[in-house]
C-alpha positions as CSV (number, residue, x, y, z in Angstrom):
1,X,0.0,0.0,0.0
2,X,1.1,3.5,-0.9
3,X,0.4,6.9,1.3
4,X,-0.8,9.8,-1.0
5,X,-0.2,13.2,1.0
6,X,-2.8,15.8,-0.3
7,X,-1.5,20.0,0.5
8,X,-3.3,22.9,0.0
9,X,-6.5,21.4,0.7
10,X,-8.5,24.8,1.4
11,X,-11.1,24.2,4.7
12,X,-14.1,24.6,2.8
13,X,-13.1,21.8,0.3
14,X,-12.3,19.3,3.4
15,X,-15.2,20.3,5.2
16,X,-17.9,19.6,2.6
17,X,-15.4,16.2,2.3
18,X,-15.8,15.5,6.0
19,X,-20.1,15.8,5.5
20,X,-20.0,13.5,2.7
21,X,-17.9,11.0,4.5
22,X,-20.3,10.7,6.9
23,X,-23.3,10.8,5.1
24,X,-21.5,7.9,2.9
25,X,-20.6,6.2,6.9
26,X,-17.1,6.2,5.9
27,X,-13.6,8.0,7.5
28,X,-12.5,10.6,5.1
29,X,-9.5,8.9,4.5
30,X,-12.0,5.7,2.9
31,X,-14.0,8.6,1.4
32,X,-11.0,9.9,-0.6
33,X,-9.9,6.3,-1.6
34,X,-13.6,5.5,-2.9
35,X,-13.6,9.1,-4.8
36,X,-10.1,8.3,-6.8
37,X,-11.3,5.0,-6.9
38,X,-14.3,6.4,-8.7
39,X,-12.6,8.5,-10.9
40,X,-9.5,6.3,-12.4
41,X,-12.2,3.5,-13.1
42,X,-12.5,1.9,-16.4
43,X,-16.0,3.0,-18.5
44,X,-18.4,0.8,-17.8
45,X,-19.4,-0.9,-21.4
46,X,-22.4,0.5,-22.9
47,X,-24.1,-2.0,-24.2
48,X,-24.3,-5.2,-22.5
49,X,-22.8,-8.7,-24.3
50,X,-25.7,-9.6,-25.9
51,X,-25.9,-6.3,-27.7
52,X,-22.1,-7.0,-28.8
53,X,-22.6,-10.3,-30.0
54,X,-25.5,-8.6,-32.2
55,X,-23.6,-5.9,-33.6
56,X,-21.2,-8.1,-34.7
57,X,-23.7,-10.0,-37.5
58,X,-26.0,-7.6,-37.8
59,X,-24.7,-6.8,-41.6
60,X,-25.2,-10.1,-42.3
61,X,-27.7,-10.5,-45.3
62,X,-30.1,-12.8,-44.6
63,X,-30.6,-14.0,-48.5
64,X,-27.5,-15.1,-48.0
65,X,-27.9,-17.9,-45.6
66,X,-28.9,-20.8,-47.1
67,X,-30.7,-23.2,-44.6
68,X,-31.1,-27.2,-46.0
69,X,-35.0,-28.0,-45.5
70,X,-36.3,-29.7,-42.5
71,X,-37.1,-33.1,-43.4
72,X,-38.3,-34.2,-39.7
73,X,-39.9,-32.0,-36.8
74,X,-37.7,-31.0,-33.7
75,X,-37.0,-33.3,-30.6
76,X,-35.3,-33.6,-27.5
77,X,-31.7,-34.3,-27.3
78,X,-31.0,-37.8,-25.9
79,X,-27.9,-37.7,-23.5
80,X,-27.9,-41.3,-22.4
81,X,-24.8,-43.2,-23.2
């Protein structure tokens, strides 16, 4: 673990920092931490996987798929061995 000294901290600035500690239930010190912590975070992704995965074929022409006919109807898969 690392220390981080922070000068010229004007009273106003700490005090507004002391209220929001404790409105948070936190020291200011674990206030501070969560507030850099906060701020040096990676973006969160915008769209979720699903949306990824989606974006990745959706310029994929349809016409182009060629499916073979369905010569039976659906069933279950059989896992015994």
């Amino acid at each position: 673990m690392s220390a981080l000294t922070i000068r010229g901290l004007d009273d106003e600035t700490r005090a507004r920092l002391r209220v929001q500690a404790a409105q948070h239930g936190r020291s200011m010190e674990a206030e501070v931490r969560a507030i850099i912590q906060a701020a040096v975070a990676p973006p969160a992704p915008s769209h979720g996987f699903g949306s990824r995965i989606h974006a990745l074929f959706a310029d994929l022409d349809d016409s182009e798929l060629e499916l073979p006919p369905r010569d039976e109807a659906p069933r279950a898969a059989e896992f015994e061995l």
